[in-house]
Backbone as CSV, one residue per row, in Angstrom:
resi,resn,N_x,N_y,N_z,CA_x,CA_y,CA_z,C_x,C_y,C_z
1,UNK,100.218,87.639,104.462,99.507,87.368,103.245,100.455,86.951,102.140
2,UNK,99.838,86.410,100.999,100.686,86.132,99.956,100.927,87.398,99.132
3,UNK,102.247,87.099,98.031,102.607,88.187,97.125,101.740,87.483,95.724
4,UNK,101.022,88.119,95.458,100.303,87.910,94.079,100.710,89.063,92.899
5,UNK,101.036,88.418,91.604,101.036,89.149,90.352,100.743,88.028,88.964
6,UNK,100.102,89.206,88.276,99.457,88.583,87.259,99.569,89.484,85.898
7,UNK,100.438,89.262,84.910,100.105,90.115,83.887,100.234,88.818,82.153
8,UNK,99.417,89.463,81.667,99.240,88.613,80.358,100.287,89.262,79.422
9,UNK,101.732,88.819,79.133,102.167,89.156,77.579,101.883,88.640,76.556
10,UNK,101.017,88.273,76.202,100.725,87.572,75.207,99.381,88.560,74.461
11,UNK,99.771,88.381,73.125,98.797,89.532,72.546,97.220,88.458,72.215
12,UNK,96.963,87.947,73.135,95.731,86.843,73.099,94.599,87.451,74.112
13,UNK,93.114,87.281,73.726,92.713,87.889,75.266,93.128,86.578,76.190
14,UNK,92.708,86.879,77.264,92.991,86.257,78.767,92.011,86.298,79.660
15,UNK,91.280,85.380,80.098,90.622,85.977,81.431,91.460,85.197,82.828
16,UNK,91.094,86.352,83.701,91.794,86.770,84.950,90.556,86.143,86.314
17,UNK,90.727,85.860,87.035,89.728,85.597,87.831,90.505,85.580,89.402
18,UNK,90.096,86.555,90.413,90.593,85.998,91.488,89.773,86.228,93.056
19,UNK,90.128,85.954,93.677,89.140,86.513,95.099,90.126,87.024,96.466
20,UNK,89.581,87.869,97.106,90.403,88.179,98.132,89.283,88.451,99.569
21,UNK,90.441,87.734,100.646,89.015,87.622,101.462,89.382,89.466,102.438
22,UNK,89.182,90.601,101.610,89.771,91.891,102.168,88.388,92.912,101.292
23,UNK,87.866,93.774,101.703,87.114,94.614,100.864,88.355,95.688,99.916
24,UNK,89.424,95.685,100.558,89.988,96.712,99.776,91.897,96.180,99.520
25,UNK,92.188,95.285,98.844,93.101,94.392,99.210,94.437,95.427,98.762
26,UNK,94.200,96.194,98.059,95.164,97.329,97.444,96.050,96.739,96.566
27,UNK,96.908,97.960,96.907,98.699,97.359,96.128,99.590,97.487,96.994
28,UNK,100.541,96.699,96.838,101.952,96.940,97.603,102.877,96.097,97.087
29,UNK,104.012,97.546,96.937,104.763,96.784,95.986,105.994,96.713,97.298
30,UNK,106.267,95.285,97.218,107.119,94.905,98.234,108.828,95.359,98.175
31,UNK,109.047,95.773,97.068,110.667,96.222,97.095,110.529,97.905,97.544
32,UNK,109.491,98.900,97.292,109.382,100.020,97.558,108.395,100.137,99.107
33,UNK,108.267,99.129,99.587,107.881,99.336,100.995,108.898,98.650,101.880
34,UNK,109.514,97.733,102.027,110.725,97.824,102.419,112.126,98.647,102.287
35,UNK,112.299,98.768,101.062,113.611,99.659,100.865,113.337,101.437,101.486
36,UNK,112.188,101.498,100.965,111.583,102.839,100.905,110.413,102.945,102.561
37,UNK,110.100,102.383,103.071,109.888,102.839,104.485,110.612,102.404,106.283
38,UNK,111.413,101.968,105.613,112.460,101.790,106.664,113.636,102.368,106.882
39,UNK,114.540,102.707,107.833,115.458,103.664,107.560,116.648,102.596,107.311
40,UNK,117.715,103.106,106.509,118.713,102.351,105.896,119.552,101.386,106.531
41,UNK,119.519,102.364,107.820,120.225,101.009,108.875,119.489,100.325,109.242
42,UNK,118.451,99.953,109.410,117.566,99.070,109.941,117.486,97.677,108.699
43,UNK,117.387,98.269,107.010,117.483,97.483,105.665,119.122,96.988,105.507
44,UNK,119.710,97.445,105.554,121.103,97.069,105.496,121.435,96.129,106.675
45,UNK,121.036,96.269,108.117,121.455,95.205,109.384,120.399,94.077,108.772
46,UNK,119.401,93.921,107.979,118.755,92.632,108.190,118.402,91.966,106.647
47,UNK,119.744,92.856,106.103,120.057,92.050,104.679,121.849,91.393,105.021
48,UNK,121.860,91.281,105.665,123.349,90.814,106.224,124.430,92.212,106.171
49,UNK,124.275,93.545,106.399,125.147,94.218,106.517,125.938,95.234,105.528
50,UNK,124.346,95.536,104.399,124.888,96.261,103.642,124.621,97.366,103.719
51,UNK,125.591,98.011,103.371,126.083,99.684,103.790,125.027,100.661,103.593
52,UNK,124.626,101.985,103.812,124.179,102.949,103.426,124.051,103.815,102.004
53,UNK,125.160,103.137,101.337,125.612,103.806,100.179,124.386,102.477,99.054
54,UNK,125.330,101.768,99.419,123.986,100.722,98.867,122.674,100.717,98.770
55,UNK,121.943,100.606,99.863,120.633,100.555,100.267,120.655,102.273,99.314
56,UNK,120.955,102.946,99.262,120.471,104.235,98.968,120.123,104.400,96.990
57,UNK,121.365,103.381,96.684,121.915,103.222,95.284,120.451,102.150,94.655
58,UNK,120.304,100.900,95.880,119.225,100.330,95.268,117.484,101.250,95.307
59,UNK,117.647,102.185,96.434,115.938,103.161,96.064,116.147,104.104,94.890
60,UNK,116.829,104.109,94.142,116.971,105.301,93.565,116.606,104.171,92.178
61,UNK,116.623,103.447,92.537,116.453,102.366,90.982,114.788,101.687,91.184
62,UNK,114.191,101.686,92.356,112.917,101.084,92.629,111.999,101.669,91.576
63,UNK,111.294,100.777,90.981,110.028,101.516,89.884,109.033,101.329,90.694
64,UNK,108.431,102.721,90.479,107.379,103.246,91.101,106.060,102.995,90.770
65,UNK,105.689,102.437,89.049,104.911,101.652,89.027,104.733,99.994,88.905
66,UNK,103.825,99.650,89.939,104.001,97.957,89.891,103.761,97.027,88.714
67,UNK,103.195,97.866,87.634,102.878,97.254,86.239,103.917,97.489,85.141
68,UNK,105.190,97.048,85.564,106.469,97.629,84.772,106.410,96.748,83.535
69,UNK,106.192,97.307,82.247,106.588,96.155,81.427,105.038,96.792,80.020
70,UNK,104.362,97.034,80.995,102.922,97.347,80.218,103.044,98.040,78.979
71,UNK,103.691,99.235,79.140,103.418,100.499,77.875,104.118,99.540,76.769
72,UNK,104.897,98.692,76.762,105.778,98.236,75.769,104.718,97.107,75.447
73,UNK,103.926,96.257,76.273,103.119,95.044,75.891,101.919,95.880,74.902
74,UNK,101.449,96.621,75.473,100.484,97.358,74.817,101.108,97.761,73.638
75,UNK,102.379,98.521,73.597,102.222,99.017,71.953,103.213,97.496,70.987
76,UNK,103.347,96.583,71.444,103.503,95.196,70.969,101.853,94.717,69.892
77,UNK,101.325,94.563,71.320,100.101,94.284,71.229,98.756,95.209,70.474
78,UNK,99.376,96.366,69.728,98.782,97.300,69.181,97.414,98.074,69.784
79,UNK,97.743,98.109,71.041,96.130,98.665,72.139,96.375,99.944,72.413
């Protein structure tokens, strides 16, 4: 499937419109399902060979929510 994201910074309304041919299409955030459900050697052999220490250094930095950026647009945007 494709990676889709959509967020409005702009303090304007916006309309959004989209379709998915899935009843329940979810979320998935693609840097915390790779980094984070695979084991390190498996992410490190098929990023060309980076270490354990690495791969470990980049989950510890993954944001956990996929709408990173929001709380700050909102209080921009006075909502």
């Amino acid at each position: 499937g494709a990676i889709h994201f959509e967020q409005n910074l702009n303090c304007t309304p916006a309309t959004f419109v989209a379709a998915f041919n899935s009843e329940d299409p979810g979320v998935l955030t693609i840097g915390n399902s790779f980094f984070g459900s695979l084991p390190a050697t498996v992410v490190g052999a098929s990023l060309g060979g980076l270490n354990i220490t690495t791969i470990e250094d980049i989950r510890v930095h993954l944001v956990q929510n996929p709408s990173v950026g929001i709380a700050e647009c909102r209080q921009r945007c006075g909502l």
